[in-house]
C-alpha positions, 0 to 999 in steps of 0.5 A: 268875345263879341269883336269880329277881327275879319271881314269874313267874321263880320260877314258872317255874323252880320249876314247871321244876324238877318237870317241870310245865307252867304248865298241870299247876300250875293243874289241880295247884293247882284254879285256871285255867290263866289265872291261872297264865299271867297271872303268867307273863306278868306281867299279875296284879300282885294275884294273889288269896292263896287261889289264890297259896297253893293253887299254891305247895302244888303247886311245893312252895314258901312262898308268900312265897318265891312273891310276895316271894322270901323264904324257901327 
């Protein structure tokens, strides 16, 4: 099954994708390594927009396709 039903799926497969490790997207993205782990581990269900957007400029994804998977 090629869907990714979370946004810590989506995270990850994209981050895998481009050979990055959850921490390289948070020091790529200028946010802390806890952010990015806390949505893998699907402990921020609130992520705040300005940082979501910052990471998904790293994976080189919409930030919709990050939190809602819409989009390409």
């Amino acid at each position: 099954m090629s869907e990714h039903h979370t946004m810590a799926d989506r995270l990850n497969a994209r981050a895998l994708q481009l050979g990055l490790s959850p921490a390289h997207v948070a020091e790529m993205a200028g946010v802390n390594r806890s952010f990015v782990y806390d949505i893998l581990r699907g402990r921020s269900t609130r992520p705040g927009l300005d940082r979501l957007i910052a990471v998904a400029s790293v994976l080189k994804v919409e930030v919709e396709w990050l939190i809602h998977g819409i989009g390409d």
